[in-house]
C-alpha positions in Angstrom: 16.3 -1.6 16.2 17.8 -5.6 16.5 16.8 -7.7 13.7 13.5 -9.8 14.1 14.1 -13.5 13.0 10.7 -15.6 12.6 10.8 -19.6 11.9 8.6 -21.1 10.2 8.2 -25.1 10.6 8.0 -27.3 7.5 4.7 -29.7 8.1 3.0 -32.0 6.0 -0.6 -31.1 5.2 -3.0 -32.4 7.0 -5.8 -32.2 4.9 -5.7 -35.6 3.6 -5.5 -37.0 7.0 -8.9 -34.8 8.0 -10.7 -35.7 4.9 -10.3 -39.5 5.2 -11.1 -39.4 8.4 -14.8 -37.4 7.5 -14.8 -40.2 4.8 -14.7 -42.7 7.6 -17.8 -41.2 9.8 -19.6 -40.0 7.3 -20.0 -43.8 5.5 -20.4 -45.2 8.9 -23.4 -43.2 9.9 -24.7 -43.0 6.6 -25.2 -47.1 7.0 -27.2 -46.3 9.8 -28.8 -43.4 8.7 -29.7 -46.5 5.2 -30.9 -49.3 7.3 -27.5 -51.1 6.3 -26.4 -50.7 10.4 -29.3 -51.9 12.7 -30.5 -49.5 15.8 -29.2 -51.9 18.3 -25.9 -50.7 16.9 -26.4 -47.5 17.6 -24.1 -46.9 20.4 -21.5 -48.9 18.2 -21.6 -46.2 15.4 -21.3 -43.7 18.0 -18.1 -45.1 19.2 -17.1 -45.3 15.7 -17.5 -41.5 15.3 -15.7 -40.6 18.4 -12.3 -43.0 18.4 -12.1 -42.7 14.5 -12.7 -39.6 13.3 -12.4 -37.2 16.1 -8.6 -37.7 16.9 -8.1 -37.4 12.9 -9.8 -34.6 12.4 -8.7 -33.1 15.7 -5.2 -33.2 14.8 -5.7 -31.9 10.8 -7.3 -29.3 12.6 -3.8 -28.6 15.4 -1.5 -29.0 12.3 -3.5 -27.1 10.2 -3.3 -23.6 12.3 0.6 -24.6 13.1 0.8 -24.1 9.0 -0.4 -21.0 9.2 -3.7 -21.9 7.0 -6.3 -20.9 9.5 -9.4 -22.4 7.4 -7.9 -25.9 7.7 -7.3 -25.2 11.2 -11.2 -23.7 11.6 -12.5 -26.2 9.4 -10.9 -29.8 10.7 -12.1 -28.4 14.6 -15.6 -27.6 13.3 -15.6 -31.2 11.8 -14.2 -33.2 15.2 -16.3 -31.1 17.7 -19.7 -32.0 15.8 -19.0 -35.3 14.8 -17.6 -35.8 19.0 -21.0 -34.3 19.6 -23.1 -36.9 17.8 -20.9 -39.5 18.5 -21.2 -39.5 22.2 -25.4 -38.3 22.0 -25.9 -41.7 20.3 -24.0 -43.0 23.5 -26.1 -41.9 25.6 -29.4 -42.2 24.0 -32.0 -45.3 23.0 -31.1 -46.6 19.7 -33.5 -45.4 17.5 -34.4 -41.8 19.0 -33.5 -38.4 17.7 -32.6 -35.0 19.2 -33.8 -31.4 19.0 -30.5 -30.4 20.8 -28.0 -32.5 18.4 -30.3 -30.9 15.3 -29.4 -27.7 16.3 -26.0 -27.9 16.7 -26.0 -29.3 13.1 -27.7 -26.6 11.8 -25.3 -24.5 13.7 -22.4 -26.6 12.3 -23.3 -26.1 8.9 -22.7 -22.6 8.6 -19.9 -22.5 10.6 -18.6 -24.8 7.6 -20.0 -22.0 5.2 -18.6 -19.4 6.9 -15.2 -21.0 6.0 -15.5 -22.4 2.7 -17.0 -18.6 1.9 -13.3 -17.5 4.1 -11.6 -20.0 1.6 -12.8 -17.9 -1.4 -11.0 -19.6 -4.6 -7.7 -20.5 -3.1 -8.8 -24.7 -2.9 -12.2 -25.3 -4.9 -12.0 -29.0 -3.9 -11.3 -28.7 -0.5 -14.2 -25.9 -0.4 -16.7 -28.9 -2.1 -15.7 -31.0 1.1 -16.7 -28.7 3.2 -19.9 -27.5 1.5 -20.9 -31.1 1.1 -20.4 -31.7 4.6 -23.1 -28.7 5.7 -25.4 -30.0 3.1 -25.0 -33.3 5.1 -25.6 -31.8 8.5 -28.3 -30.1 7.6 -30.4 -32.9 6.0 -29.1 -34.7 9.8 -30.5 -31.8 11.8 -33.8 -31.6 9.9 -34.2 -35.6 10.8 -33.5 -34.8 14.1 -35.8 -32.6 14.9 -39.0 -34.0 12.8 -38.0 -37.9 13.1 -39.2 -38.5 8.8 -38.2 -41.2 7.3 -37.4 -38.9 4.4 -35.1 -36.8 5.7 -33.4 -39.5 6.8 -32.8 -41.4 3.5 -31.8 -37.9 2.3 -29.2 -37.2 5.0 -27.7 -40.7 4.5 -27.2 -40.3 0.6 -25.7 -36.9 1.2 -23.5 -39.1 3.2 -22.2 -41.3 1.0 -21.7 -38.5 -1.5 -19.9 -36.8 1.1 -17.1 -39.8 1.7 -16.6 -40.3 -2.0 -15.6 -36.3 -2.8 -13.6 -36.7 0.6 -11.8 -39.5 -0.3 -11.3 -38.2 -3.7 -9.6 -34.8 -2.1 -7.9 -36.7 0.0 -6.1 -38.7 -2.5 -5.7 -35.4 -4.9 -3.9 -33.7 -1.9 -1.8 -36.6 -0.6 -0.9 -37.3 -4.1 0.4 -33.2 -4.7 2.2 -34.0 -1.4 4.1 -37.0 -2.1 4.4 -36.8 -5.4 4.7 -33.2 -6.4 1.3 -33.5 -8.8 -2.1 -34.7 -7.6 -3.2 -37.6 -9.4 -6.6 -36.0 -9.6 -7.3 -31.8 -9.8 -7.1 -30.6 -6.7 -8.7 -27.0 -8.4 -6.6 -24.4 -6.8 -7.5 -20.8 -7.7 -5.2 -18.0 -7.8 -4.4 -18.2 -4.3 -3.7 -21.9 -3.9 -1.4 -22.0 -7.2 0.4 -19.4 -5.5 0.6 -21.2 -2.4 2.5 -24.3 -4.3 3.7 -22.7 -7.4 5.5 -19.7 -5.9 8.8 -18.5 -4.4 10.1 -18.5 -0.7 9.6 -15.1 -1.3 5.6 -15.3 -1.9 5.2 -17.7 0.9 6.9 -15.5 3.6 5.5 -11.9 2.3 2.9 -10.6 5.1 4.3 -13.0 7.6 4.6 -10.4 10.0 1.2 -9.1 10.1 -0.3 -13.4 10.7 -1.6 -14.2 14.1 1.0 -16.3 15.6 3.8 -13.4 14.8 1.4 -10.2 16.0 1.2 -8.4 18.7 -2.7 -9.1 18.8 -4.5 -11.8 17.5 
């Protein structure tokens, strides 16, 4: 049998890159979602969600599966698909009117986010509190959209602005690990993740064979 080389491409993570861009939507509809954004602005904040955080996310989500780290990959495309989604229903739709449909693709959105910060197991705690944050969020949006109360509203748009501050905060623990070769603030890896930047070569290429992009079969 001929020897089998595999290459594996150097990447930067794009974590940060994803997160500050859920920072960015997440603050922007939570002003609307506050009464800090009037409704005649609607279409304006849908715009917002589209050209800002959608090509972010939608690339943290590319680089992510090119690094091998498939619930980066899942996590980042769950994030730019919904947030594409509600971006272009308030488009389309009166300022000021909700959506049964957009609800339950929220709903739907939210544990597709569980499923992978459940996936993620211990390997990133902090990365993990993104992502459950973020369902929390959706599904405090999806309730408002289907029943229209005021309360859910104010609910969903709190969750909100928590959601940007622990994204912003991850993003600047994971940029900082990055650059810097320590995060500035815990990025609370498990097991797993200290592995994943305390290891050898060796660690990091063990198994390689059996991952999706080297496999026969996905």
């Amino acid at each position: 049998m001929s020897d089998v080389r595999i290459f594996l491409r150097p990447l930067g993570s794009p974590l940060p890159l994803g997160f500050l861009g859920l920072a960015g939507a997440t603050f922007v509809l939570a002003g609307a979602q506050l009464g800090w954004v009037g409704p005649g602005e609607s279409g304006v904040v849908g715009l917002v969600l589209v050209a800002f955080a959608v090509p972010m996310q939608g690339l943290a989500s590319v680089l992510g599966f090119l690094g091998r780290d498939v619930v980066a990959g899942t996590g980042m495309g769950l994030l730019a698909a919904t947030w594409l989604t509600v971006g272009l229903a308030k488009l389309g739709s009166v300022p000021g009117t909700t959506s049964d449909a957009v609800g339950l693709l929220l709903f739907v959105s939210a544990a597709g986010l569980l499923v992978v910060v459940v996936s993620a197991g211990f390997g990133k705690l902090l990365a993990s509190a993104v992502l459950a944050t973020a369902a929390c969020r959706f599904v405090a949006t999806g309730l408002y959209e289907m029943t229209s109360a005021d309360g859910w509203e104010t609910v969903a748009g709190i969750l909100g602005l928590l959601l940007a501050a622990v994204a912003v905060w991850a993003a600047l623990a994971f940029v900082s690990e990055d650059s810097l070769g320590r995060g500035l603030v815990p990025t609370l890896r498990g097991r797993p993740g200290r592995a994943a930047t305390d290891g050898t070569m060796a660690d990091e290429v063990s198994g390689v064979q059996h991952e999706a992009g080297v496999r026969r079969m996905l």
